[in-house]
Each structure stands twice: as C-alpha cells, then as structure tokens.
VOBA-1610 file (N, C-alpha, C; in pm, whole numbers, padded with zeros to 5 digits, always signed):
BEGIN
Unk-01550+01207-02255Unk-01607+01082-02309Unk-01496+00981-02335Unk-01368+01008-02380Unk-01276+00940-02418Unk-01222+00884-02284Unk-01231+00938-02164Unk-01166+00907-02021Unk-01253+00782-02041Unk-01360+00843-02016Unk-01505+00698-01981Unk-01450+00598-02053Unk-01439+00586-02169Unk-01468+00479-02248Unk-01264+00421-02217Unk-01177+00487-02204Unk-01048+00459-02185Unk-01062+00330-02086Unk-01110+00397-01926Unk-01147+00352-01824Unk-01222+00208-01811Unk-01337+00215-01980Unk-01436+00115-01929Unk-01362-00019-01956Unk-01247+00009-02103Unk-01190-00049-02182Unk-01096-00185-02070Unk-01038-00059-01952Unk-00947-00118-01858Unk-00976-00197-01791Unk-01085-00153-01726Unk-01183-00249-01632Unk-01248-00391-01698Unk-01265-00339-01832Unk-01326-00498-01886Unk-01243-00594-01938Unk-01068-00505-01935Unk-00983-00627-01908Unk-00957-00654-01837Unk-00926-00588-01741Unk-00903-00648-01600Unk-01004-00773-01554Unk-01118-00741-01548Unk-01214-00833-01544Unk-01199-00943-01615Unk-01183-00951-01741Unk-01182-01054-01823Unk-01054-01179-01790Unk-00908-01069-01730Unk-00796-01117-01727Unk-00843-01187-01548Unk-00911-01139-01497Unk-00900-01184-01341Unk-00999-01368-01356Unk-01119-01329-01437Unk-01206-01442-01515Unk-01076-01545-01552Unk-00950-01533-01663Unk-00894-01591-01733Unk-00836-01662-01612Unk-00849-01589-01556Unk-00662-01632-01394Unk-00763-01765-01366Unk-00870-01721-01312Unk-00966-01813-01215Unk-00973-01941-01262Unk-01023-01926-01390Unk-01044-02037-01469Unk-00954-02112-01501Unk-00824-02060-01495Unk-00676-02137-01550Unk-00645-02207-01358Unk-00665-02146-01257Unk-00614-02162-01148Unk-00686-02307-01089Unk-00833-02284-01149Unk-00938-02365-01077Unk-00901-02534-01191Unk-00905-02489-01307Unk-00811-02614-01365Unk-00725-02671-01336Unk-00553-02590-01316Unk-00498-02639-01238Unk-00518-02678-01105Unk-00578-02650-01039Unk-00607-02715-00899Unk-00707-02849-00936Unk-00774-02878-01007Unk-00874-03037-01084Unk-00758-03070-01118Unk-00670-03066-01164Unk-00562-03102-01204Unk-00501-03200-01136Unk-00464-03137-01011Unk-00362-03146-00946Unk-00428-03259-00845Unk-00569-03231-00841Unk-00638-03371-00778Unk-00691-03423-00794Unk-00753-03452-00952Unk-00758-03578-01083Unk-00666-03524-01152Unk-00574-03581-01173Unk-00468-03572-01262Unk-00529-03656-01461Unk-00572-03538-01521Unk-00616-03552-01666Unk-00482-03472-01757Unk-00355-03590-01817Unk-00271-03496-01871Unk-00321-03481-02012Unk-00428-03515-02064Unk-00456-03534-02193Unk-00534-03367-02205Unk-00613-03306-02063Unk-00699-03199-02053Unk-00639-03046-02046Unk-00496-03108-02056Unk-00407-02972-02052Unk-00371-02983-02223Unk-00376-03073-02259Unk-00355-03027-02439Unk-00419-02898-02512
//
C-alpha cells in the first residue's frame, strides 16, 4: 500500500510540475509576441 500511494504521490508531481512547465512556457512564448512587462510581475 505504501509503494501505491509513494508512486501516486510521484506521478501527481510530476504531473503537476509538467502542468507548471506548460503554463510558465506558454506565457513566456505570449510574451515574447505581445510583449506585457508589467504580466511578468
């Protein structure tokens, strides 16, 4: 039970951290072609 839940722990960061990337990447790229320096504060 402790594997499972070790495992699920990993995966739902991973997930969360791959979510975080996307969202930071897809900003910077709006970014980079509307330039908003006030939206990076």
């Amino acid at each position: 039970a402790y594997g499972a839940q070790a495992g699920f722990s990993v995966s739902l960061a991973a997930g969360l951290g791959m979510l975080l990337f996307a969202v930071l990447g897809y900003r910077l790229l709006q970014n980079s072609t509307h330039p908003h320096p006030a939206s990076l504060a």
